[in-house]
C-alpha positions in Angstrom: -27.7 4.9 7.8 -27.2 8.0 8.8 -28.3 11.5 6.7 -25.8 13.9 5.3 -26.3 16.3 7.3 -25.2 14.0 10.3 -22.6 12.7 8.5 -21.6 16.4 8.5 -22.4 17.2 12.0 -20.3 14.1 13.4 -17.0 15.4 11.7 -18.0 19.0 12.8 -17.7 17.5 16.4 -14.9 15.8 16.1 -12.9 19.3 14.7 -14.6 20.7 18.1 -12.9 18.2 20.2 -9.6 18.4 18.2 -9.6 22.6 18.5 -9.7 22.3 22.7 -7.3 19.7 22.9 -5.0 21.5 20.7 -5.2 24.4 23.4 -6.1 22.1 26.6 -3.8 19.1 26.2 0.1 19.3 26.6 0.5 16.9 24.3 -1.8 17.7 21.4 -0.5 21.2 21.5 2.9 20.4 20.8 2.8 18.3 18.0 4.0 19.1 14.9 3.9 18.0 11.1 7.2 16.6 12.1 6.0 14.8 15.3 2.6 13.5 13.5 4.7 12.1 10.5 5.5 8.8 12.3 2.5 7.9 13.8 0.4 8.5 10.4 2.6 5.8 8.8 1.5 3.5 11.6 -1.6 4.2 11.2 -2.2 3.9 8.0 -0.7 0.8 7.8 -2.8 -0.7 10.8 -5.8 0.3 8.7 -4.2 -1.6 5.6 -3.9 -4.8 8.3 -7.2 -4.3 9.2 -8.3 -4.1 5.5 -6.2 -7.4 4.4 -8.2 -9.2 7.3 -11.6 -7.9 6.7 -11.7 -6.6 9.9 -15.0 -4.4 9.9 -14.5 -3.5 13.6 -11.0 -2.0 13.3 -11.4 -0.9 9.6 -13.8 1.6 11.4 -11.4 2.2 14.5 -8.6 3.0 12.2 -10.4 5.1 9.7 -11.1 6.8 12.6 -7.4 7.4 13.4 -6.6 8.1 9.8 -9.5 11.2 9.8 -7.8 12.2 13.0 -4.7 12.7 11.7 -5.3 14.4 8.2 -7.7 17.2 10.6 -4.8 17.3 12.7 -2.4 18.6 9.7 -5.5 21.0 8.5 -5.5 22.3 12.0 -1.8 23.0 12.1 -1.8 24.3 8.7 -4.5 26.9 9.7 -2.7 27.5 12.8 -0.1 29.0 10.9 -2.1 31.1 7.9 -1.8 28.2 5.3 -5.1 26.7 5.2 -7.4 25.0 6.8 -9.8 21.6 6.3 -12.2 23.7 4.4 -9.6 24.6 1.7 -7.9 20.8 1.8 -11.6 19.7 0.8 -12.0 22.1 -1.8 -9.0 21.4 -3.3 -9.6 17.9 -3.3 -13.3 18.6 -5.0 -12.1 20.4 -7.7 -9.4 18.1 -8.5 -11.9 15.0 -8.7 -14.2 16.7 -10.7 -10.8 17.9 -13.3 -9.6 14.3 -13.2 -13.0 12.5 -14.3 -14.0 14.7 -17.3 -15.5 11.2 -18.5 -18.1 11.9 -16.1 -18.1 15.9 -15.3 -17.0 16.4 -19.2 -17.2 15.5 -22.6 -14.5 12.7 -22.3 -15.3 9.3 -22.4 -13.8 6.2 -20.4 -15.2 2.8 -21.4 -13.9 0.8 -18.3 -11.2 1.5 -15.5 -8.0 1.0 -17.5 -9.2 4.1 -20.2 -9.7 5.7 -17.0 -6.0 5.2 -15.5 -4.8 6.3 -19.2 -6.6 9.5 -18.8 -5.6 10.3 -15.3 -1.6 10.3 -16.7 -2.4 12.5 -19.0 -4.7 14.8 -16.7 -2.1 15.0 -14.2 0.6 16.0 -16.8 -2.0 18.4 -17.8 -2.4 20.1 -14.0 -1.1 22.9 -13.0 1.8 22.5 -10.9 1.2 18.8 -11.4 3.4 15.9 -12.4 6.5 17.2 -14.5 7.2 13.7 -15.6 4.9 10.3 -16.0 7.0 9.0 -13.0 7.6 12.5 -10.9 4.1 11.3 -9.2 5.6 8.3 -7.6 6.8 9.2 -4.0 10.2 8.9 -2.8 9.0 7.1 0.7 6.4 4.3 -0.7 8.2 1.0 0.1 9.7 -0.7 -2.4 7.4 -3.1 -3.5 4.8 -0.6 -4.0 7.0 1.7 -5.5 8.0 -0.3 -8.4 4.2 -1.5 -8.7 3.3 2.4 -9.1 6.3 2.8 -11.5 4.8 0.0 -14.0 1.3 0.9 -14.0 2.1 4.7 -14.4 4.6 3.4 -17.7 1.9 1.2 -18.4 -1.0 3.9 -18.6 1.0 5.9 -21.1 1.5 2.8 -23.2 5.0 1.4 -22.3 3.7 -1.9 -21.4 3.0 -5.6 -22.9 0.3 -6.3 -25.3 -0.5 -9.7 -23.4 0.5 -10.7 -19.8 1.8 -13.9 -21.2 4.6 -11.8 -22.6 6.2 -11.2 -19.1 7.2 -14.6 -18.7 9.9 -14.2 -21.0 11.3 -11.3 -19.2 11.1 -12.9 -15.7 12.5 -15.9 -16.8 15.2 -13.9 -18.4 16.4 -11.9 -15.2 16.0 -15.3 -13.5 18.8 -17.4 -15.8 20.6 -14.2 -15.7 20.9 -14.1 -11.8 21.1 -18.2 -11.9 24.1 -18.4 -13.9 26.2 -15.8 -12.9 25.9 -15.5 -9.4 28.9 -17.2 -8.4 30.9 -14.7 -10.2 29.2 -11.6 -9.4 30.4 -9.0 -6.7 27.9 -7.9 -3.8 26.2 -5.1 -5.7 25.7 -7.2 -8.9 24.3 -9.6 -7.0 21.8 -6.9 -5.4 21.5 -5.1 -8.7 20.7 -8.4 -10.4 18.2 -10.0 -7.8 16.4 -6.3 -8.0 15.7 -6.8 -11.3 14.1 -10.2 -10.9 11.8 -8.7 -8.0 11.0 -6.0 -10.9 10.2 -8.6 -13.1 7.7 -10.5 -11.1 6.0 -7.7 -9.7 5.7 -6.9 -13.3 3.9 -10.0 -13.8 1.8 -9.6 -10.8 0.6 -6.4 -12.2 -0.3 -7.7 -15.3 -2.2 -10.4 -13.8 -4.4 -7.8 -11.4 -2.5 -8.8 -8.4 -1.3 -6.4 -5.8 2.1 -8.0 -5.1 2.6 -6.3 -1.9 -1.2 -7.4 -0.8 -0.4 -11.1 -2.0 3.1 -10.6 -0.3 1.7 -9.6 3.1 -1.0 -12.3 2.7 1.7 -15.3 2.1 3.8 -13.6 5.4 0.8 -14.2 7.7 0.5 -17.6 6.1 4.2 -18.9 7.0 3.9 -17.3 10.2 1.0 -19.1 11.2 2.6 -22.5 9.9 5.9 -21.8 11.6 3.5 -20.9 15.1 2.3 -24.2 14.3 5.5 -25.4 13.9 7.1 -24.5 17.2 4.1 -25.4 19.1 3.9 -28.9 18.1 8.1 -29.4 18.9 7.0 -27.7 22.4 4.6 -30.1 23.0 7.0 -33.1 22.1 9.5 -31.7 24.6 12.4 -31.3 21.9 14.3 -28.2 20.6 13.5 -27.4 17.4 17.2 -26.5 16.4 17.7 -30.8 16.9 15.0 -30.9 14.2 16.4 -32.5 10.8 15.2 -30.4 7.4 12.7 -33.6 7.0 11.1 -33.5 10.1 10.5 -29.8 9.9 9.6 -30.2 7.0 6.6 -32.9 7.7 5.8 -30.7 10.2 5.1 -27.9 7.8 3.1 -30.2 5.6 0.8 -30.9 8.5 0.2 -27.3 9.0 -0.8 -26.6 5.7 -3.3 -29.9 5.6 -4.7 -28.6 8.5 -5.2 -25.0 6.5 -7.3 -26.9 3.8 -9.0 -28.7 6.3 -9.7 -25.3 7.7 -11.3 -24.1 4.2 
Protein backbone atom coordinates (compact mmCIF):
# COMPACT_ATOMS: atom_id res chain seq x y z
CA UNK A 1 0.00 0.00 0.00
CA UNK A 2 1.06 3.04 -0.64
CA UNK A 3 2.49 5.84 2.18
CA UNK A 4 0.61 9.01 2.84
CA UNK A 5 2.76 10.98 1.63
CA UNK A 6 2.28 9.31 -1.86
CA UNK A 7 -1.15 9.20 -1.47
CA UNK A 8 -0.60 12.92 -1.27
CA UNK A 9 1.79 13.35 -3.95
CA UNK A 10 -0.55 11.26 -6.53
CA UNK A 11 -3.58 13.78 -6.04
CA UNK A 12 -0.96 16.69 -6.15
CA UNK A 13 -0.28 15.37 -9.73
CA UNK A 14 -3.35 14.93 -10.81
CA UNK A 15 -4.31 19.01 -9.74
CA UNK A 16 -0.96 19.55 -12.00
CA UNK A 17 -2.43 17.94 -14.98
CA UNK A 18 -5.95 19.45 -14.38
CA UNK A 19 -4.35 23.26 -14.05
CA UNK A 20 -2.61 22.85 -17.78
CA UNK A 21 -5.48 21.42 -19.28
CA UNK A 22 -7.62 24.07 -17.96
CA UNK A 23 -5.35 26.61 -19.86
CA UNK A 24 -4.04 24.11 -22.78
CA UNK A 25 -7.33 22.21 -23.75
CA UNK A 26 -10.26 23.91 -25.62
CA UNK A 27 -12.46 21.94 -23.99
CA UNK A 28 -11.42 21.76 -20.40
CA UNK A 29 -11.23 25.50 -20.48
CA UNK A 30 -14.64 26.14 -21.26
CA UNK A 31 -16.42 24.23 -18.95
CA UNK A 32 -18.42 25.40 -16.41
CA UNK A 33 -20.30 24.46 -13.11
CA UNK A 34 -23.18 24.44 -15.53
CA UNK A 35 -21.53 22.26 -18.22
CA UNK A 36 -19.89 19.73 -15.51
CA UNK A 37 -23.39 19.29 -13.76
CA UNK A 38 -24.46 16.53 -16.26
CA UNK A 39 -21.72 14.53 -16.58
CA UNK A 40 -21.08 14.31 -12.57
CA UNK A 41 -24.56 12.70 -12.40
CA UNK A 42 -23.39 10.11 -14.82
CA UNK A 43 -20.71 9.62 -13.19
CA UNK A 44 -21.59 9.06 -10.10
CA UNK A 45 -24.12 6.81 -10.98
CA UNK A 46 -21.60 4.55 -13.15
CA UNK A 47 -19.63 4.42 -9.92
CA UNK A 48 -22.87 3.23 -8.02
CA UNK A 49 -23.22 0.43 -11.04
CA UNK A 50 -19.92 -0.38 -10.57
CA UNK A 51 -20.46 -0.60 -6.73
CA UNK A 52 -23.80 -2.79 -7.06
CA UNK A 53 -21.65 -5.28 -9.20
CA UNK A 54 -18.56 -5.45 -7.17
CA UNK A 55 -16.68 -4.34 -9.84
CA UNK A 56 -13.14 -3.56 -8.18
CA UNK A 57 -11.70 -2.62 -11.69
CA UNK A 58 -14.22 0.21 -12.46
CA UNK A 59 -14.96 1.04 -8.74
CA UNK A 60 -11.35 2.42 -9.18
CA UNK A 61 -11.84 3.80 -12.76
CA UNK A 62 -14.89 5.68 -11.64
CA UNK A 63 -13.60 6.99 -8.35
CA UNK A 64 -11.19 8.25 -10.49
CA UNK A 65 -13.82 10.18 -12.48
CA UNK A 66 -15.67 11.19 -9.38
CA UNK A 67 -12.10 12.91 -7.79
CA UNK A 68 -11.85 14.43 -11.23
CA UNK A 69 -14.77 16.16 -11.22
CA UNK A 70 -15.13 17.49 -7.46
CA UNK A 71 -11.08 19.07 -8.35
CA UNK A 72 -12.59 20.30 -11.37
CA UNK A 73 -15.41 22.57 -9.38
CA UNK A 74 -12.47 23.53 -6.72
CA UNK A 75 -10.54 24.70 -9.69
CA UNK A 76 -13.33 26.77 -11.09
CA UNK A 77 -14.25 28.03 -7.73
CA UNK A 78 -10.65 29.28 -7.26
CA UNK A 79 -10.65 30.55 -10.68
CA UNK A 80 -13.05 32.98 -9.71
CA UNK A 81 -11.83 34.11 -5.92
CA UNK A 82 -14.23 31.68 -4.14
CA UNK A 83 -12.09 28.92 -2.96
CA UNK A 84 -10.09 26.50 -3.83
CA UNK A 85 -9.51 22.38 -2.98
CA UNK A 86 -7.60 23.38 0.02
CA UNK A 87 -10.46 25.31 1.65
CA UNK A 88 -13.23 22.42 0.31
CA UNK A 89 -10.98 19.95 2.51
CA UNK A 90 -10.84 22.13 5.35
CA UNK A 91 -14.18 22.58 5.43
CA UNK A 92 -14.97 19.15 5.16
CA UNK A 93 -12.38 18.42 8.22
CA UNK A 94 -13.78 20.58 10.55
CA UNK A 95 -17.22 19.52 9.90
CA UNK A 96 -16.35 15.66 10.55
CA UNK A 97 -14.63 16.39 13.51
CA UNK A 98 -18.10 18.81 14.68
CA UNK A 99 -20.33 15.99 13.62
CA UNK A 100 -18.62 12.96 15.66
CA UNK A 101 -18.26 14.71 19.13
CA UNK A 102 -18.75 10.89 20.20
CA UNK A 103 -15.30 10.43 19.13
CA UNK A 104 -13.56 14.11 19.05
CA UNK A 105 -15.89 15.07 22.29
CA UNK A 106 -17.46 14.15 25.32
CA UNK A 107 -20.60 12.72 23.49
CA UNK A 108 -21.16 9.25 23.46
CA UNK A 109 -22.80 6.93 20.56
CA UNK A 110 -23.21 3.29 21.53
CA UNK A 111 -23.70 1.95 17.86
CA UNK A 112 -24.57 3.56 14.37
CA UNK A 113 -28.30 4.47 14.95
CA UNK A 114 -27.34 6.83 18.31
CA UNK A 115 -24.98 8.05 15.82
CA UNK A 116 -27.66 9.04 12.92
CA UNK A 117 -29.75 10.54 16.00
CA UNK A 118 -26.97 12.83 16.87
CA UNK A 119 -26.00 13.91 13.40
CA UNK A 120 -30.01 15.46 13.14
CA UNK A 121 -29.38 17.22 15.88
CA UNK A 122 -25.72 18.35 15.04
CA UNK A 123 -26.82 19.57 11.76
CA UNK A 124 -29.73 21.54 13.24
CA UNK A 125 -27.14 22.84 15.52
CA UNK A 126 -24.61 24.12 12.53
CA UNK A 127 -24.26 27.22 11.50
CA UNK A 128 -25.95 27.99 8.45
CA UNK A 129 -27.01 24.31 8.54
CA UNK A 130 -30.28 22.57 8.20
CA UNK A 131 -33.28 25.02 9.07
CA UNK A 132 -35.64 22.08 9.31
CA UNK A 133 -35.07 18.04 10.04
CA UNK A 134 -36.06 17.61 6.29
CA UNK A 135 -34.48 21.06 4.65
CA UNK A 136 -31.29 18.57 4.27
CA UNK A 137 -32.94 16.37 1.77
CA UNK A 138 -32.14 17.68 -1.84
CA UNK A 139 -34.56 18.69 -4.26
CA UNK A 140 -32.81 16.56 -7.28
CA UNK A 141 -32.25 12.90 -5.47
CA UNK A 142 -34.59 10.55 -7.33
CA UNK A 143 -37.47 9.63 -5.88
CA UNK A 144 -36.94 6.53 -4.37
CA UNK A 145 -34.00 7.86 -2.58
CA UNK A 146 -35.60 10.82 -1.65
CA UNK A 147 -38.46 9.42 0.29
CA UNK A 148 -35.81 6.86 1.87
CA UNK A 149 -33.82 10.04 3.12
CA UNK A 150 -37.18 11.61 4.25
CA UNK A 151 -37.96 8.54 6.68
CA UNK A 152 -34.71 7.95 8.09
CA UNK A 153 -34.16 11.74 8.71
CA UNK A 154 -38.10 11.59 10.64
CA UNK A 155 -36.86 8.49 11.97
CA UNK A 156 -33.56 9.91 13.62
CA UNK A 157 -35.50 12.49 15.47
CA UNK A 158 -37.97 9.92 16.76
CA UNK A 159 -41.01 9.98 14.40
CA UNK A 160 -40.75 6.45 13.57
CA UNK A 161 -42.14 2.76 14.56
CA UNK A 162 -41.12 1.09 17.70
CA UNK A 163 -40.89 -2.42 15.80
CA UNK A 164 -40.60 -2.99 11.97
CA UNK A 165 -43.45 -5.42 12.25
CA UNK A 166 -45.52 -2.32 12.79
CA UNK A 167 -45.23 -1.21 9.12
CA UNK A 168 -47.16 -3.95 7.77
CA UNK A 169 -50.21 -2.49 8.88
CA UNK A 170 -49.58 0.75 7.19
CA UNK A 171 -48.57 -0.90 3.87
CA UNK A 172 -51.23 -3.03 3.88
CA UNK A 173 -53.48 -0.16 4.57
CA UNK A 174 -52.46 2.12 1.52
CA UNK A 175 -52.64 -1.19 -0.41
CA UNK A 176 -56.69 -1.92 0.26
CA UNK A 177 -56.99 1.67 0.03
CA UNK A 178 -55.55 1.85 -3.66
CA UNK A 179 -57.29 -1.83 -4.28
CA UNK A 180 -60.68 -0.86 -3.61
CA UNK A 181 -61.10 2.40 -4.96
CA UNK A 182 -59.31 2.45 -7.91
CA UNK A 183 -62.01 2.07 -10.25
CA UNK A 184 -63.50 5.24 -8.99
CA UNK A 185 -60.62 7.36 -8.64
CA UNK A 186 -59.59 10.23 -11.19
CA UNK A 187 -55.91 10.19 -12.68
CA UNK A 188 -54.24 12.09 -9.88
CA UNK A 189 -55.88 10.05 -7.08
CA UNK A 190 -54.82 7.23 -8.65
CA UNK A 191 -51.10 8.76 -8.74
CA UNK A 192 -51.53 10.34 -5.27
CA UNK A 193 -52.81 6.97 -3.95
CA UNK A 194 -50.26 4.50 -5.63
CA UNK A 195 -47.48 7.18 -4.25
CA UNK A 196 -48.36 6.50 -0.97
CA UNK A 197 -48.07 2.75 -1.30
CA UNK A 198 -44.42 3.18 -2.78
CA UNK A 199 -43.94 5.41 0.54
CA UNK A 200 -45.14 2.72 2.48
CA UNK A 201 -42.96 -0.01 1.34
CA UNK A 202 -39.93 1.89 1.10
CA UNK A 203 -40.88 2.54 4.65
CA UNK A 204 -40.70 -1.01 5.26
CA UNK A 205 -37.61 -1.52 3.45
CA UNK A 206 -35.96 0.96 5.70
CA UNK A 207 -36.99 -0.58 8.65
CA UNK A 208 -35.77 -3.83 7.58
CA UNK A 209 -32.00 -2.27 6.59
CA UNK A 210 -32.74 -2.52 3.00
CA UNK A 211 -31.76 0.10 0.58
CA UNK A 212 -34.88 0.01 -1.62
CA UNK A 213 -33.39 1.68 -4.51
CA UNK A 214 -30.17 -0.84 -4.19
CA UNK A 215 -32.66 -3.86 -3.92
CA UNK A 216 -34.73 -2.10 -6.78
CA UNK A 217 -31.82 -1.76 -9.18
CA UNK A 218 -30.69 -5.29 -8.19
CA UNK A 219 -34.26 -6.97 -9.20
CA UNK A 220 -34.02 -4.64 -12.67
CA UNK A 221 -30.82 -6.37 -13.76
CA UNK A 222 -32.48 -9.61 -12.72
CA UNK A 223 -35.57 -9.35 -15.15
CA UNK A 224 -33.45 -8.05 -17.70
CA UNK A 225 -31.30 -10.87 -17.81
CA UNK A 226 -34.42 -13.28 -17.71
CA UNK A 227 -36.21 -11.37 -20.43
CA UNK A 228 -32.44 -11.54 -22.54
CA UNK A 229 -32.94 -15.03 -21.86
CA UNK A 230 -36.24 -14.89 -22.85
CA UNK A 231 -35.86 -13.52 -26.41
CA UNK A 232 -32.94 -15.48 -27.10
CA UNK A 233 -34.45 -18.74 -26.71
CA UNK A 234 -37.76 -17.59 -29.03
CA UNK A 235 -34.84 -16.52 -31.61
CA UNK A 236 -33.48 -19.64 -31.57
CA UNK A 237 -36.93 -21.41 -32.11
CA UNK A 238 -37.44 -19.21 -35.13
CA UNK A 239 -40.81 -17.71 -33.73
CA UNK A 240 -41.83 -14.04 -32.84
CA UNK A 241 -42.17 -13.58 -29.41
CA UNK A 242 -45.43 -11.34 -29.84
CA UNK A 243 -47.12 -15.06 -31.09
CA UNK A 244 -45.99 -16.22 -27.67
CA UNK A 245 -49.19 -17.06 -25.29
CA UNK A 246 -48.85 -15.62 -21.49
CA UNK A 247 -48.01 -19.51 -20.62
CA UNK A 248 -45.40 -20.07 -22.84
CA UNK A 249 -43.61 -16.89 -21.84
CA UNK A 250 -44.27 -17.57 -18.89
CA UNK A 251 -42.43 -21.30 -18.78
CA UNK A 252 -39.89 -19.56 -20.48
CA UNK A 253 -39.30 -17.25 -17.60
CA UNK A 254 -39.36 -20.19 -15.19
CA UNK A 255 -36.48 -21.71 -17.02
CA UNK A 256 -34.48 -18.64 -16.73
CA UNK A 257 -34.75 -18.35 -13.20
CA UNK A 258 -33.95 -22.41 -12.63
CA UNK A 259 -31.05 -21.80 -14.55
CA UNK A 260 -30.23 -18.65 -12.04
CA UNK A 261 -30.23 -21.15 -9.05
CA UNK A 262 -28.45 -23.57 -10.97
CA UNK A 263 -26.01 -20.71 -11.39
CA UNK A 264 -25.73 -20.23 -7.43
Amino acid sequence: MTSREEKIEAIGRVIDTLDRLRVECPWDKKQTNESLRPNTVEEVYELSDALLAEDTVNIKKELGDVLLHVLFYAKIGEEKGEFDIASVADALNEKLIFRHPHIFGNISAMDAHEVEQNWEQIKLKEKGGNKTVLSGVPNTLPPLIKAYRIQEKAANVGFDWDTPAQVWDKVKEEITEFETAVDSMSDNEKESEMGDVLFSLVNAARLYKIHPDTALERTNKKFIERFNFIEKSVKMSGRNIKDLTLGELDSLWNEAKLMEKQEL
